[in-house]
C-alpha positions in Angstrom: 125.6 56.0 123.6 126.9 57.2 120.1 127.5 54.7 117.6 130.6 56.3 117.0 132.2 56.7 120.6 134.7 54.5 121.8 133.7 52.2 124.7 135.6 52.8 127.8 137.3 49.6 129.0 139.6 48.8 132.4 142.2 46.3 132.9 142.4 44.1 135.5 146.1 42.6 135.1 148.3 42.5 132.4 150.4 45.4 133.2 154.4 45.5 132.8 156.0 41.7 131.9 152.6 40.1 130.9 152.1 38.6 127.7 148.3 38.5 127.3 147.3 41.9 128.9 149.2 43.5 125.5 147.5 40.8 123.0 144.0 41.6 124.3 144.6 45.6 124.1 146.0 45.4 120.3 143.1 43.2 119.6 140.4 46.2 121.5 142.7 48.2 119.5 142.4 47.0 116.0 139.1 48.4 114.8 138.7 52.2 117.1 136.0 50.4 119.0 138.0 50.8 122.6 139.6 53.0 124.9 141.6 52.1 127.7 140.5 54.7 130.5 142.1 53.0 133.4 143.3 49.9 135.0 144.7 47.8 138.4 147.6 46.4 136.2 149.6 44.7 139.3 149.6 44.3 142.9 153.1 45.5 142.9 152.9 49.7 143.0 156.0 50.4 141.1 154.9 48.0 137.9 151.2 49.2 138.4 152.4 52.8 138.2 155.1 52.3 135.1 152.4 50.0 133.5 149.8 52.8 133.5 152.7 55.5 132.4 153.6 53.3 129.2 149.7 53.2 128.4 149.5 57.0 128.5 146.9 56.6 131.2 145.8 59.6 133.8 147.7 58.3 136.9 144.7 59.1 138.7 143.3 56.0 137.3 145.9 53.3 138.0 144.2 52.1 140.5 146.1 49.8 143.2 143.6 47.4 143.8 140.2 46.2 141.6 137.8 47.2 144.5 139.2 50.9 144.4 138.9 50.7 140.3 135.5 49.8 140.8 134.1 52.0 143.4 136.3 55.2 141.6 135.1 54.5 138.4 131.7 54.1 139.5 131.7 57.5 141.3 132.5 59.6 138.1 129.8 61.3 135.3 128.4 58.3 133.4 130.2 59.5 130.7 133.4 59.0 131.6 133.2 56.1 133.7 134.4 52.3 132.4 132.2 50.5 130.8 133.5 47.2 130.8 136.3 45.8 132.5 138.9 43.0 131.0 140.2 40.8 133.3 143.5 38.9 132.6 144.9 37.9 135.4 146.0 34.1 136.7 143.1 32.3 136.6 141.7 32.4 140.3 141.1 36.1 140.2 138.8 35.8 137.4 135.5 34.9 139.2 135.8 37.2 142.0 137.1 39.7 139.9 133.9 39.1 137.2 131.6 38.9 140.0 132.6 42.4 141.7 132.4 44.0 138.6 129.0 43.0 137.4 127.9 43.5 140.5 129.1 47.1 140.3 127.1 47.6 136.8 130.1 46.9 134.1 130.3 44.6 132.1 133.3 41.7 131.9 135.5 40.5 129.0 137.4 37.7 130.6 140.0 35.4 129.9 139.3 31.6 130.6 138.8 29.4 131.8 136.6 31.4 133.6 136.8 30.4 137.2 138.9 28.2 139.3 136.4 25.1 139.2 132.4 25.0 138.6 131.2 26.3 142.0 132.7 29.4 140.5 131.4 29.4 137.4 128.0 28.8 138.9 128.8 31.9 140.9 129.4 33.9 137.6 126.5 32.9 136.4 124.2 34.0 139.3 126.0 37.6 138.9 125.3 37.7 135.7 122.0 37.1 135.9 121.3 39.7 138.2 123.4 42.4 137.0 122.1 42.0 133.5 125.5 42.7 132.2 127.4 41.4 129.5 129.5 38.4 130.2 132.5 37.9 127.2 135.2 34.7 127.2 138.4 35.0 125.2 138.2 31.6 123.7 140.1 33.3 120.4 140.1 30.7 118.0 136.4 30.9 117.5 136.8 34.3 116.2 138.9 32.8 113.2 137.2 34.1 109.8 137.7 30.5 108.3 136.2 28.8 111.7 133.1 30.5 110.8 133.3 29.4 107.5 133.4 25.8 109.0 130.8 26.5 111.4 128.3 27.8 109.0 129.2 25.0 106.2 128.4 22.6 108.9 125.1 23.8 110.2 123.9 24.0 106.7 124.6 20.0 106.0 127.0 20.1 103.6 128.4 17.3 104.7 125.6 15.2 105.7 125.1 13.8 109.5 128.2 14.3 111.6 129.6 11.1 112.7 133.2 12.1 113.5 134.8 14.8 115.6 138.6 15.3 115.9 140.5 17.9 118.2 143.9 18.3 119.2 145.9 20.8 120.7 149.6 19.9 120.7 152.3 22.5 122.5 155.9 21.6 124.0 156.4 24.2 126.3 156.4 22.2 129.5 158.2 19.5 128.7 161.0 20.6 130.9 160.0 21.8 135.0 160.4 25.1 133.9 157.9 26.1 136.5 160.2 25.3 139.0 163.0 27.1 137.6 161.6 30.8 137.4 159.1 30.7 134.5 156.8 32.7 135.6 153.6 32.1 133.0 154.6 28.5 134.3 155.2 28.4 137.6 151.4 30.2 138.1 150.1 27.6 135.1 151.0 24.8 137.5 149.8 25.5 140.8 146.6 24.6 142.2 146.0 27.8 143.8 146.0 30.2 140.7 145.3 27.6 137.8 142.3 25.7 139.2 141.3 22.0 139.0 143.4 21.4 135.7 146.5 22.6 134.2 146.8 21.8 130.3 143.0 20.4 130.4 142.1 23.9 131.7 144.6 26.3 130.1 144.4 24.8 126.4 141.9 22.0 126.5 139.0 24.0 127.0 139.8 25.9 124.2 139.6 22.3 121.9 136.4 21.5 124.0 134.9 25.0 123.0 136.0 25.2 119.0 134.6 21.1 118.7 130.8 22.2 119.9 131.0 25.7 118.6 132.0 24.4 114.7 130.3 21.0 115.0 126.9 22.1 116.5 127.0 19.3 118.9 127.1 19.1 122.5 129.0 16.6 124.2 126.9 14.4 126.7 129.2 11.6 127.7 133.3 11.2 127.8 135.6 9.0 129.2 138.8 10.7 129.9 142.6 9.9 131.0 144.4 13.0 132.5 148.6 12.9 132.8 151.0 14.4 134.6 154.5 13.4 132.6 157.3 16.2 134.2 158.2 14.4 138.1 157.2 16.7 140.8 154.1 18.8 138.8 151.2 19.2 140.8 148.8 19.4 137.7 148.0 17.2 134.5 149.9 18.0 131.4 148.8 16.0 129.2 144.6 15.1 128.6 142.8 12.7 126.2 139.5 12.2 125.9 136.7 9.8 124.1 133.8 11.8 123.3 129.9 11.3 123.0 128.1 13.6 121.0 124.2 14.3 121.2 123.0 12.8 117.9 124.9 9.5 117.9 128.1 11.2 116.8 131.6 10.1 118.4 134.5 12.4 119.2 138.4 12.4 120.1 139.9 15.1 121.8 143.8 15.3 123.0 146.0 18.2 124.7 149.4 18.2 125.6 151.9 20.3 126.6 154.7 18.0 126.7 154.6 17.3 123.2 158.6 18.2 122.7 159.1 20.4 119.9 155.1 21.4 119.0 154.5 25.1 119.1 150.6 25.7 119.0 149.4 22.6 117.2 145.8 23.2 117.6 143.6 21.1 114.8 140.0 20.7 114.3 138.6 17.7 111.7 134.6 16.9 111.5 133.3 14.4 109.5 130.0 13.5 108.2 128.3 10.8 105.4 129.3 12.9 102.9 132.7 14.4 103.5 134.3 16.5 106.3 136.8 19.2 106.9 140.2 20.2 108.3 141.3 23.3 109.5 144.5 24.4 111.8 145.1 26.9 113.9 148.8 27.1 112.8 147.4 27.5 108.7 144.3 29.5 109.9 143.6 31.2 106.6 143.2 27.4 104.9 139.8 25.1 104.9 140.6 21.8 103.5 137.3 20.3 102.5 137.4 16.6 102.0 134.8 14.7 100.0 133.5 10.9 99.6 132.9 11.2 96.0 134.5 13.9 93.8 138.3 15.7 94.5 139.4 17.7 97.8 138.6 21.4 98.1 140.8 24.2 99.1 139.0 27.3 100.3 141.2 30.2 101.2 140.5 33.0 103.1 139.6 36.4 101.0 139.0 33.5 98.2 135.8 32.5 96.5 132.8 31.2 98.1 132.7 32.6 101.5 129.7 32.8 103.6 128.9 36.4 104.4 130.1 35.7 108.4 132.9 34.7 106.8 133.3 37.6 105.0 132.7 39.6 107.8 135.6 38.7 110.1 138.0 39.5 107.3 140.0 42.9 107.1 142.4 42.2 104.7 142.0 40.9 100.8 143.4 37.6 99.9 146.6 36.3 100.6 147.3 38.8 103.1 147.5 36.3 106.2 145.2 37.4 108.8 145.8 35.6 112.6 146.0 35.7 116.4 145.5 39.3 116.9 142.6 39.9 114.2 141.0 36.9 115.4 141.2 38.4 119.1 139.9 41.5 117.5 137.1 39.9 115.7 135.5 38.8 119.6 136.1 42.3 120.9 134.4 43.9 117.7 131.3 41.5 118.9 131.1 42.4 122.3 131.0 46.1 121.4 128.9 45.9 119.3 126.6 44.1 122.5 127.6 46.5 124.6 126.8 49.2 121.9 123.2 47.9 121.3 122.7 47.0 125.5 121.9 43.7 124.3 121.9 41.8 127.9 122.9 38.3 126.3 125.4 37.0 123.2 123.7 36.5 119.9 123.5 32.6 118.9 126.2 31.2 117.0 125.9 31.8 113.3 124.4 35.6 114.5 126.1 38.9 113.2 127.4 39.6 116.5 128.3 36.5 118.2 131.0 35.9 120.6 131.8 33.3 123.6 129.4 34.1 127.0 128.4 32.9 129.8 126.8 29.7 127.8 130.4 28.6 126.9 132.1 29.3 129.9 129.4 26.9 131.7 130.3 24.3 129.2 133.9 24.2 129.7 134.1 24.2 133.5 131.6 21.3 133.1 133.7 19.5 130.9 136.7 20.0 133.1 134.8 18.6 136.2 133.6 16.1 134.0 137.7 15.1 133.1 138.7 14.8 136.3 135.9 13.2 138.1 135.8 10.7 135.2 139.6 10.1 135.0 139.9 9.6 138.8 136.9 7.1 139.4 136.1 3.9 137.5 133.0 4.9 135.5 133.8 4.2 131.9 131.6 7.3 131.0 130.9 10.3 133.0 127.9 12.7 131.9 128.4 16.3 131.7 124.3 17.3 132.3 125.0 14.8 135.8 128.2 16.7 136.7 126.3 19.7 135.9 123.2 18.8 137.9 124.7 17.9 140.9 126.6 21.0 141.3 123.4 23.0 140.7 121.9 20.7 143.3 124.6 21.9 145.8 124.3 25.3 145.2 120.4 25.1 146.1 121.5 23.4 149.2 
């Protein structure tokens, strides 16, 4: 394929209503990479149809369900078939949406979490395996130009050993049963059925699970957790805590909430080591605080002096023009283009000119989740994530 020809994505979802079917088609959007070709935006007809019209898409291609998407768009020249398909749907149509369409040879950019519970993911896995398609996670905030900048400063020891890591993700949207009183994006957040094992610990604490390994380095090998459900009546946690074990002797916090009256998107990151540590928010992204044992605090800016050159490559705008959400978003499609530009088969490592979330940190956070909820329901002070893991492999094989 040309280097300079737009790859030709689908859309599983996300059609007229929908918040994050629009955010991930700006961020395809930002940098030419993308075209939307076609799309199964809704299981209702009249929004699929009007969904596809406002997109300026061929109606031919609105398809009404993903299994006529897939066998269509598999029927036509090579070069003008989909390429990939982005799913972002409630989350128990993302594994057997990823797993039909690796299995029909395109790849997936999905939202996450990416499956219901870690049977599923497992299941993902396997498909993508033997596809040998590319497998892409939204977990946006790791595409942040100055969450590189963290990552990489890190990794290179600047501030010694890690000992300390610190995530929270704060929000207030639930603290009211809105998602009994016609909220949609709440009332599918909240249910068993379409939002999987966990409701804040898998709609916003995997993200804080994912951005504390991906910046720290470190995997997590043992926690001890306490899941909440605050609002009478909800079926699924809303608020999560969590004591962490790192590989390498370091110790960890991580909390979510989404009761947290009057928080908006309070997602913060702090990692310490023997000679200093950082700080960085999600809600400030273009600021690194760096903090120091022996000489002043640092402010590193984004566009400033000093950045690493992955740093400087997730930025499209000179200093103190705020970058955010969208370029971020953007920054993890540019990546996965670029993948399926070069028909790499897997991600590049973290720290690699091209890296985005896979099938590796997917795998991770439907561990962790498992691990959560088996952990907070039991009596084990600690639960391992490599036993959860093992003995759902162990299952499969049975």
């Amino acid at each position: 394929m040309s280097v300079t020809s737009k790859i030709r994505y689908g859309m599983a979802g996300g059609g007229e209503g929908a918040f994050i079917g629009a955010v991930h088609r700006m961020a395809a959007a930002i940098d030419g990479d993308y075209a939307l070709v076609c799309g199964t935006f809704s299981s209702d007809a009249g929004r699929n149809r009007r969904s596809a019209e406002a997109l300026g898409l061929d109606p031919a291609r609105a398809y009404s369900t993903l299994d006529e998407l897939l066998a269509a768009e598999a029927a036509l020249p090579e070069d003008q078939r989909m390429q990939a398909l982005a799913i972002v749907t409630p989350n128990h149509l993302h594994a057997p949406m990823a797993i039909a369409a690796l299995d029909a040879g395109f790849h997936v950019f999905s939202e996450k979490p990416m499956a219901l519970n870690l049977d599923e993911a497992l299941a993902i896995d396997a498909a993508v395996a033997r596809s040998g398609k590319l497998y892409g996670l939204a977990f946006t905030y790791s595409g942040y130009p100055l969450v590189e900048e963290a990552r990489a400063r890190v990794a290179r020891g600047d501030f010694g050993a890690i000992r300390l890591v610190q995530v929270e993700y704060s929000q207030g949207w639930l603290s009211l049963p809105i998602d009994r009183d016609g909220n949609k994006q709440a009332e599918w957040r909240t249910d068993p059925a379409r939002a999987g094992l966990g409701g804040c610990l898998g709609d916003i604490g995997t993200h804080a699970f994912q951005l504390a390994e991906h910046v720290s380095g470190l995997a997590v090998e043992e926690l001890s957790a306490e899941l909440t459900t605050h609002v009478p009546g909800r079926r699924l946690d809303d608020d999560v805590a969590a004591l962490l074990r790192f590989g390498g002797g370091a110790r960890g916090v991580l909390k979510a909430s989404q009761i947290a009256a009057g928080d908006e998107n309070g997602l913060r990151l702090r990692i310490h080591g023997k000679k200093g540590g950082l700080d960085w928010s999600q809600m400030e992204p273009n600021t690194l605080t760096l903090r120091w044992l022996d000489r002043p605090a640092e402010i590193v800016r984004a566009g400033g002096p000093g950045l690493g050159e992955g740093t400087l490559a997730r930025l499209r705008t000179p200093a103190g023009h705020p970058e955010g959400y969208i370029e971020a978003f953007a920054n993890l499609y540019q990546s996965f283009g670029r993948a399926v530009r070069m028909g790499t088969a897997t991600p590049p490592a973290p720290g690699v000119a091209g890296w985005f979330p896979g099938i590796s940190d997917g795998l991770r956070t439907m561990t962790f989740v498992e691990a959560m909820i088996e952990n907070s329901a039991g009596m084990a002070k600690w639960t391992s994530l490599a036993g959860v893991l093992d003995r759902r492999r162990a299952n499969e094989a049975v």
